[in-house]
C-alpha positions as CSV (number, residue, x, y, z in Angstrom):
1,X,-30.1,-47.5,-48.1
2,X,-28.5,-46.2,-50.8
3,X,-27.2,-42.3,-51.4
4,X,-28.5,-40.9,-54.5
5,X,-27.3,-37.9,-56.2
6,X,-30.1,-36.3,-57.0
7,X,-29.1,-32.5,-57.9
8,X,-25.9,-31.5,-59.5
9,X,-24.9,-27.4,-60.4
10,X,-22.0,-25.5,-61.3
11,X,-20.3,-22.2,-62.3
12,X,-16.7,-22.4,-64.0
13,X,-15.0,-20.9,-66.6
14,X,-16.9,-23.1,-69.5
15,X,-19.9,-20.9,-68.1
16,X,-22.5,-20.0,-65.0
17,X,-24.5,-22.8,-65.0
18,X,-24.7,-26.8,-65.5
19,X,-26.0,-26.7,-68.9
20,X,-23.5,-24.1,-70.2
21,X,-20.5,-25.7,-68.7
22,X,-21.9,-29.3,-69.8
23,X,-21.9,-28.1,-73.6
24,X,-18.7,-26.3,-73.5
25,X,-16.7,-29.4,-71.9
26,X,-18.1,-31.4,-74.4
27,X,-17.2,-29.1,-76.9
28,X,-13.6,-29.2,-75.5
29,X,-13.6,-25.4,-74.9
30,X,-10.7,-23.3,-73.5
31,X,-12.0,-20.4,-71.9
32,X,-8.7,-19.5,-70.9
33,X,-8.2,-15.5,-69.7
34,X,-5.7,-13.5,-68.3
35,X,-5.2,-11.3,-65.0
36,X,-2.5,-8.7,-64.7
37,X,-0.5,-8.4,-61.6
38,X,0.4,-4.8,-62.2
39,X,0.7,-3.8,-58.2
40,X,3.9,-5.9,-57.9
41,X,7.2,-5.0,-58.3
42,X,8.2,-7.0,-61.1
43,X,4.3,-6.8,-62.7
44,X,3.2,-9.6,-64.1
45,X,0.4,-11.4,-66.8
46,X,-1.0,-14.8,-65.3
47,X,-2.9,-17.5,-67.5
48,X,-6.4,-17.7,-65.6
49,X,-9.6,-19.5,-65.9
50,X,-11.9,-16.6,-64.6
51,X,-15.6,-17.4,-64.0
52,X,-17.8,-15.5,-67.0
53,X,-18.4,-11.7,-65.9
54,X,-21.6,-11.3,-63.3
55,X,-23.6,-8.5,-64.4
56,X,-25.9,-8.6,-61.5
57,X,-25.6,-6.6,-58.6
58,X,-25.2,-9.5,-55.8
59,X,-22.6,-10.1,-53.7
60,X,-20.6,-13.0,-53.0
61,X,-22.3,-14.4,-50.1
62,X,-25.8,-13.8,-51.6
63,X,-24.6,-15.6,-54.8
64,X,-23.7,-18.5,-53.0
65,X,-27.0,-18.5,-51.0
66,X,-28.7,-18.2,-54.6
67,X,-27.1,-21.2,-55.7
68,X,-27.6,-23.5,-52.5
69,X,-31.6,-22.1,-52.6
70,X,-31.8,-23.7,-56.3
71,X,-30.8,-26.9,-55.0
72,X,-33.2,-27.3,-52.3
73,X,-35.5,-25.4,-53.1
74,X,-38.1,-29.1,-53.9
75,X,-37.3,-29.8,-50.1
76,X,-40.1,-29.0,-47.5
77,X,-39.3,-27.0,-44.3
78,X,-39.3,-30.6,-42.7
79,X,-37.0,-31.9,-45.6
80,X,-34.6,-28.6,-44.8
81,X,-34.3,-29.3,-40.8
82,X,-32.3,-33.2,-41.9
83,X,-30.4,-31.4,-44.7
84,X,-26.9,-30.9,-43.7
85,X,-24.4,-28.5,-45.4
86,X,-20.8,-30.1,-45.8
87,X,-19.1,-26.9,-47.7
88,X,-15.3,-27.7,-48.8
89,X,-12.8,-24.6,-50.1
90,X,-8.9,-23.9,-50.0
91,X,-9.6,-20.2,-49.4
92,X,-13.0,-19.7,-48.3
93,X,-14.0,-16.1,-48.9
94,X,-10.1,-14.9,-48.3
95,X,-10.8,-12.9,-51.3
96,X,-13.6,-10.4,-49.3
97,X,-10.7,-10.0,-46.9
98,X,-8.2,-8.9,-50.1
99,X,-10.7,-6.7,-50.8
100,X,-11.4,-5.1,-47.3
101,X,-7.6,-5.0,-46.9
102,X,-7.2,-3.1,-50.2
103,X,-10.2,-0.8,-49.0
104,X,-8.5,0.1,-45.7
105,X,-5.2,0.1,-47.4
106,X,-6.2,3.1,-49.4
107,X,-8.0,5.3,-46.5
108,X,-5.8,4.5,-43.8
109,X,-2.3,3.9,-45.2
110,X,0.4,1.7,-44.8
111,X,0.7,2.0,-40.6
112,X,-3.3,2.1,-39.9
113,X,-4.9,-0.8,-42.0
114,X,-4.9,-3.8,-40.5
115,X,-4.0,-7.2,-42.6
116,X,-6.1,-9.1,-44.4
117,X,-9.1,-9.1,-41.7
118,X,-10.5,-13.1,-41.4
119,X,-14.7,-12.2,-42.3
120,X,-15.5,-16.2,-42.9
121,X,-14.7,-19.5,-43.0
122,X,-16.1,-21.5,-40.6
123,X,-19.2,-18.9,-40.6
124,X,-19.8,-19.6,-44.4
125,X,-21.9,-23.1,-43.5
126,X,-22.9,-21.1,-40.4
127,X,-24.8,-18.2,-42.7
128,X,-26.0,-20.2,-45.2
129,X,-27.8,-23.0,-43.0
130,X,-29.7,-20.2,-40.6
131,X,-30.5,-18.8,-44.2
132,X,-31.9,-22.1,-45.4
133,X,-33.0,-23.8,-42.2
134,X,-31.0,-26.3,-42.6
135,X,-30.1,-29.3,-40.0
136,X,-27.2,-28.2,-37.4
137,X,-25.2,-30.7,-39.2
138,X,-23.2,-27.9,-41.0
139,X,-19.4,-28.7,-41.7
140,X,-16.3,-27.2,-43.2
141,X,-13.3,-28.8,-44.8
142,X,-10.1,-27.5,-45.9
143,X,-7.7,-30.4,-46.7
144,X,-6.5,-28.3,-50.0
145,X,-7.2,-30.0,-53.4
146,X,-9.5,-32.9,-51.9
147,X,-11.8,-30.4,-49.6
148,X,-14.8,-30.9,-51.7
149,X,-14.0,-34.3,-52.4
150,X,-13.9,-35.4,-48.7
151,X,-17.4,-33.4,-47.9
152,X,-19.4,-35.5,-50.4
153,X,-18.0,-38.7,-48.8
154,X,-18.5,-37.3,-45.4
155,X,-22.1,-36.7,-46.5
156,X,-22.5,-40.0,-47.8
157,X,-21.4,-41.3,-44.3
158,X,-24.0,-39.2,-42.7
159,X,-26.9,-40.3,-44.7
160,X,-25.6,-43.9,-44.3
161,X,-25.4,-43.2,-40.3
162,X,-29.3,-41.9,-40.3
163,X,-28.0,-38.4,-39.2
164,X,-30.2,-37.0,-41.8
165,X,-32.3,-37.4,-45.4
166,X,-30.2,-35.4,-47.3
167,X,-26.5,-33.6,-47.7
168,X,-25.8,-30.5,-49.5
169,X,-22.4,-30.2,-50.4
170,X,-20.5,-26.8,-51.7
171,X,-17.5,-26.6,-53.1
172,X,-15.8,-23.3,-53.4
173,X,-13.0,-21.4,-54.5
174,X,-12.6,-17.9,-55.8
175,X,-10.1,-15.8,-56.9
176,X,-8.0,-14.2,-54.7
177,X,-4.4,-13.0,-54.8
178,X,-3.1,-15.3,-51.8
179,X,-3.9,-18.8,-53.8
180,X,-2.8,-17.8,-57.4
181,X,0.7,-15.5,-56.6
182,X,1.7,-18.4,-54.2
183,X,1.3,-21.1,-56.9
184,X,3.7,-18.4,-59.2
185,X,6.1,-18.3,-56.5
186,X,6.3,-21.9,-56.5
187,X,7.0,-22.8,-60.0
188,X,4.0,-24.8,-60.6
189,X,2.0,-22.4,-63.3
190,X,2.6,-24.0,-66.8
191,X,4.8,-21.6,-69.0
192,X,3.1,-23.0,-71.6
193,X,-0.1,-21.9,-70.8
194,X,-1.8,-25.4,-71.0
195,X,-2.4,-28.0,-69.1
196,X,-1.6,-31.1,-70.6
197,X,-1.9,-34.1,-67.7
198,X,-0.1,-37.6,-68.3
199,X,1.6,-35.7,-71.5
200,X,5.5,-35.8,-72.1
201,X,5.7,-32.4,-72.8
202,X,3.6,-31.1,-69.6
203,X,5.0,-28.6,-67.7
204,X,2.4,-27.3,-64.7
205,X,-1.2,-26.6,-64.3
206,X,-3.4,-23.4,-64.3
207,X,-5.3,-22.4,-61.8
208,X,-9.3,-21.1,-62.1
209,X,-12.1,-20.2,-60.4
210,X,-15.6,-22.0,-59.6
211,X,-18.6,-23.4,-57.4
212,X,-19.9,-26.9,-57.9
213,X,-22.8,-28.2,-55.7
214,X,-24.5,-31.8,-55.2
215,X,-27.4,-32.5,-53.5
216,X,-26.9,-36.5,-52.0
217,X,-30.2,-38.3,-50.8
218,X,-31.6,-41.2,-49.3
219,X,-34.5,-40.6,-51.6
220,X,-35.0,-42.6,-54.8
221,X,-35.1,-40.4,-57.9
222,X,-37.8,-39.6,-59.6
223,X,-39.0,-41.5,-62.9
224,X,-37.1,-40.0,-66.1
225,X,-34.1,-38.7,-64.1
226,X,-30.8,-40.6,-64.5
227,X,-30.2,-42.5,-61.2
228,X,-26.3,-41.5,-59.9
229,X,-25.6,-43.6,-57.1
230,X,-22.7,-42.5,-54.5
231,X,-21.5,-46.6,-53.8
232,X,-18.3,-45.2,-51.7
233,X,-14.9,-44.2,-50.8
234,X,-12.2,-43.3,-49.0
235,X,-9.6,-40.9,-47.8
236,X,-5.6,-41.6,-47.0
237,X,-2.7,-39.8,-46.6
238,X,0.6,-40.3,-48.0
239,X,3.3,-38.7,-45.5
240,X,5.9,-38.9,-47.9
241,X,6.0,-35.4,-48.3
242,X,4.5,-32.4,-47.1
243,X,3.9,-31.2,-50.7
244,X,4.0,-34.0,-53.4
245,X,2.5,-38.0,-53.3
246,X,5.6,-40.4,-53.3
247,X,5.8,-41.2,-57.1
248,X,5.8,-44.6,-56.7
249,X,1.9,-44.5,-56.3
250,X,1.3,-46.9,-53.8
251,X,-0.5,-44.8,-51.1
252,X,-2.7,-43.4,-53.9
253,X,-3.0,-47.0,-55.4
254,X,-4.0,-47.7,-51.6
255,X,-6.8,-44.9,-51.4
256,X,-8.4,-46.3,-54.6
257,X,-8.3,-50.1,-53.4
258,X,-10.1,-49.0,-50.4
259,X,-12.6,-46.8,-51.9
260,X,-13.4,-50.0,-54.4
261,X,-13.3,-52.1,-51.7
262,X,-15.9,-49.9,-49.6
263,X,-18.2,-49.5,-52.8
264,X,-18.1,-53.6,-53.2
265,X,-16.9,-53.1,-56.7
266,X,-13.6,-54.9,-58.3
267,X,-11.1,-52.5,-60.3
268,X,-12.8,-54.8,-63.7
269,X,-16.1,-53.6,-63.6
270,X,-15.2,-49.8,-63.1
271,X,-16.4,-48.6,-66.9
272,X,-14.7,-44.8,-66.6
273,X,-12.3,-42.9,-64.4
274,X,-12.1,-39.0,-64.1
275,X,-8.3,-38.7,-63.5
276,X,-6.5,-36.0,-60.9
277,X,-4.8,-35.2,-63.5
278,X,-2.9,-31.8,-62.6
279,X,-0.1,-31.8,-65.6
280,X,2.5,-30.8,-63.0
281,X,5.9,-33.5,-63.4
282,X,5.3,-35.6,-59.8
283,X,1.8,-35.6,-59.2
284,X,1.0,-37.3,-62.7
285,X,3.6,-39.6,-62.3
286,X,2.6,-40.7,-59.1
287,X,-1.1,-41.0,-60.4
288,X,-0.1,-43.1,-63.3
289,X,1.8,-45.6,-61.0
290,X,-1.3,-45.7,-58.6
291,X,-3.7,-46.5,-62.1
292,X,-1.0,-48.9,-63.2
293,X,-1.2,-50.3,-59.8
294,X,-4.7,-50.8,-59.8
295,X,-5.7,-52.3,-63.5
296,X,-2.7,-53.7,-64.1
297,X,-2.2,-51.9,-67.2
298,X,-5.8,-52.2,-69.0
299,X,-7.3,-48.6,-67.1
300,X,-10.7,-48.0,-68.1
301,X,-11.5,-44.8,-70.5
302,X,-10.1,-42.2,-68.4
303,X,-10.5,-37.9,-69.1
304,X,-9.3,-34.7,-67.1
305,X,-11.1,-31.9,-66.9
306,X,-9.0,-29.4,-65.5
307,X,-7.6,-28.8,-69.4
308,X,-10.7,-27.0,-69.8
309,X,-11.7,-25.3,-66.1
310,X,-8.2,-25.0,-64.6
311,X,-7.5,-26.0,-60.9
312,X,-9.7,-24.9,-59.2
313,X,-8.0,-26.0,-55.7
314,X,-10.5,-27.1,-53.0
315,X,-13.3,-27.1,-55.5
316,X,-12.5,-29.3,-57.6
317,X,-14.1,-32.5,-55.8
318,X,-17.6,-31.0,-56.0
319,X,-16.8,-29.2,-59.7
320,X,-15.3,-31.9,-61.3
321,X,-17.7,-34.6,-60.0
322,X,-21.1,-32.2,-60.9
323,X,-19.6,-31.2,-64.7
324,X,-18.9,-35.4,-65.4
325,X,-22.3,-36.2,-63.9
326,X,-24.0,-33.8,-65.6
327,X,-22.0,-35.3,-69.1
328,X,-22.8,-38.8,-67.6
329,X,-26.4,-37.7,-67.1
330,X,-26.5,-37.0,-70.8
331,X,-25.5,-40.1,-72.1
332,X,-21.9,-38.8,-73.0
333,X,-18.2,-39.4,-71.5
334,X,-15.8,-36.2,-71.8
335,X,-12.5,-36.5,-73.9
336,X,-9.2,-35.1,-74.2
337,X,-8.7,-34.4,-77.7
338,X,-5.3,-33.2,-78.5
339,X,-3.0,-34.4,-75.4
340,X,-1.2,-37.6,-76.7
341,X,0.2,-39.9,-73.7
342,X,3.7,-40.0,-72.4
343,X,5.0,-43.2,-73.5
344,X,6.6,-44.0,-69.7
345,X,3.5,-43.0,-68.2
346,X,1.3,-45.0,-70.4
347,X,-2.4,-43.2,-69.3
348,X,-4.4,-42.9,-72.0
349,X,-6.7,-40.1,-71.8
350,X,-10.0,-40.6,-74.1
351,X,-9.5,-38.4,-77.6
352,X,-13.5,-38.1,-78.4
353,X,-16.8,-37.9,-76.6
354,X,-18.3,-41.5,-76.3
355,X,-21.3,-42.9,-75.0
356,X,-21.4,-42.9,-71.4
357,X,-21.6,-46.8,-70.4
358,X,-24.0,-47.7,-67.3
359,X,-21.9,-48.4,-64.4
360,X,-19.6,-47.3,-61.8
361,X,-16.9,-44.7,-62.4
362,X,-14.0,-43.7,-60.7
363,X,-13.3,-40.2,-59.0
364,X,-9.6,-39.5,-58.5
365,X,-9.0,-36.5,-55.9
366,X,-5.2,-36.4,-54.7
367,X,-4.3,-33.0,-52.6
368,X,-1.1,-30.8,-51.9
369,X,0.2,-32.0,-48.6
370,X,-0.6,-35.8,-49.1
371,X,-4.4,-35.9,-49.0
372,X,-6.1,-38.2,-51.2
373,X,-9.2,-38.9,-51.9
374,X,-11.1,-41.4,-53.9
375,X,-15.0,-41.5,-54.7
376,X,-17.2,-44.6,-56.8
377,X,-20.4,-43.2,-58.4
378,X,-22.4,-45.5,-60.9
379,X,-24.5,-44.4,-63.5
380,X,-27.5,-47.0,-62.8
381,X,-30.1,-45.8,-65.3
382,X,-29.9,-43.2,-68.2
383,X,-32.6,-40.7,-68.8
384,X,-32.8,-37.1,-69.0
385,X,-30.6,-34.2,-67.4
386,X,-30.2,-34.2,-63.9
């Protein structure tokens, strides 16, 4: 039977919602901010796309239960008990431990507060499945960049497997000063201030902030809705590295073949592909070897979307895929307006919204520390917003 994607939300920097964050992508937005490091010793300004400012009262954990509530909120008791939560994040909530740190920090000193105190992970899926009676089928991923990524294919092998009806998958990451001043320290922040992926003049990504959800189904959807069908993927890893993909592509190339090849689909009749596309030097090259592997030089229309979000690190699977759904879902394909290609790289990233063609698309995820990830999802039939 096949999985359906029947819900699709997210919060980012384009806005706190699907329907904001849809029209502001499309609109090629950049909601770019700033955040001042002021507590270090050589203070500094970082490029930053921040989530919109909250101005209710709930917490971080009862915002996420908000969100997850939404989604199945059409599902019966019943429904809820063969519902499993696959949740993927780079940092989890590491940020309410910053902030308990900083607390204790200022009451107790330098020699009485005790470092960065571990509150979650694991316990995340935990609280939020007792919360929503969900099935005991509650999992957590970390694999950096492709955790979200690898929890939407892991719940499209549980609903192939009969282990439940339905998958809710969460994708998280927040800001928190572990992720973004270890990124600085690294060298990998563009100095530029823009991300620019597959262009000659790109020099690093940005990082931001966001939560995407999808709710995957054995369940047909209803009449009117666009029908979004997960066909299939797969996962590799390229041990070249313990940081970057080997830049001549082929384990990524590798990742994609099998992910067609598991979906039953040939490289021809993909009709889009939402790039990777980070901006920093190897990880675009390596991508654009891996899409020159695979199409042999004629790539479908391809768009990034991290231009206009940021990196948001272990949520970017679920983010990326629910912001291009809900475009797909509208009857339009995001663009890149503005980033011309490298002329040795050769990817061409769409320059204007088009018409979103029926058919399957392809869902680049490649990680730090060789994880990669690729996902096919076809837009069947057109109809209104998911």
């Amino acid at each position: 039977m096949p999985t359906y994607i029947h819900h699709v939300d997210t919060h980012c920097a384009l806005g706190r919602g699907l329907e904001p964050c849809v029209a502001g992508l499309l609109a090629a937005e950049n909601p770019l901010s700033e955040i001042p490091f002021d507590q270090l010793r050589d203070p500094v300004h970082m490029p930053y796309f921040a989530l919109p400012l909250d101005t209710t009262e709930d917490d971080f954990y009862q915002q996420l239960e908000s969100l997850c509530a939404n989604a199945v909120k059409g599902l019966s008791a019943e429904q809820r008990r063969r519902t499993a939560l696959l949740l993927g994040s780079s940092s989890f909530d590491v940020q309410v431990s910053e902030q308990l740190y900083r607390a204790d920090l200022a009451r107790r000193g330098n020699d009485q507060a005790v470092p960065m105190p571990i509150v979650g992970y694991g316990k995340l899926a935990q609280r939020i499945g007792d919360k929503l009676g969900l099935s005991l089928q509650r999992h957590s991923y970390s694999t950096a960049c492709t955790s979200s990524a690898n929890a939407i294919l892991y719940g499209h092998r549980l609903l192939e497997a009969g282990l439940v009806d339905h998958a809710l998958v969460l994708g998280l990451e927040r800001f928190n000063h572990t992720s973004v001043l270890g990124f600085y320290g690294l060298g990998l922040i563009s100095p530029g201030r823009a991300m620019r992926p597959f262009a000659q003049e790109r020099d690093g990504l940005l990082l931001g902030e966001a939560v995407g959800l999808l709710l995957l189904s054995r369940e047909t959807p209803a009449a009117g809705k666009p029908w979004l069908r997960l066909c299939g993927g797969a996962i590799g890893t390229d041990n070249h590295s313990l940081t970057a993909a080997n830049t001549d592509g082929q384990q990524l190339a590798q990742v994609v073949q099998q992910a067609l090849a598991d979906s039953q689909i040939d490289a021809q009749d993909l009709v889009g592909v939402k790039v990777h596309g980070t901006a920093s030097l190897k990880n675009d090259e390596a991508e654009a070897a891996a899409l020159g592997t695979v199409f042999g030089g004629s790539t479908p229309p391809a768009f990034a979307l991290k231009p206009f979000l940021g990196h948001t690190l272990g949520a970017c699977g679920a983010v990326e895929t629910a912001l291009t759904l809900g475009c797909l879902g509208r009857g339009k394909m995001p663009a890149n307006p503005g980033i011309a290609p490298d002329p040795v790289l050769k990817v061409n990233l769409a320059q204007s919204v088009q018409p979103a063609a029926t058919g399957p698309y392809l869902f680049n995820c490649f990680a730090f520390g060789g994880n990669n990830n690729a996902l096919v999802i076809s837009l069947d039939r057109k109809g209104t917003a998911a």
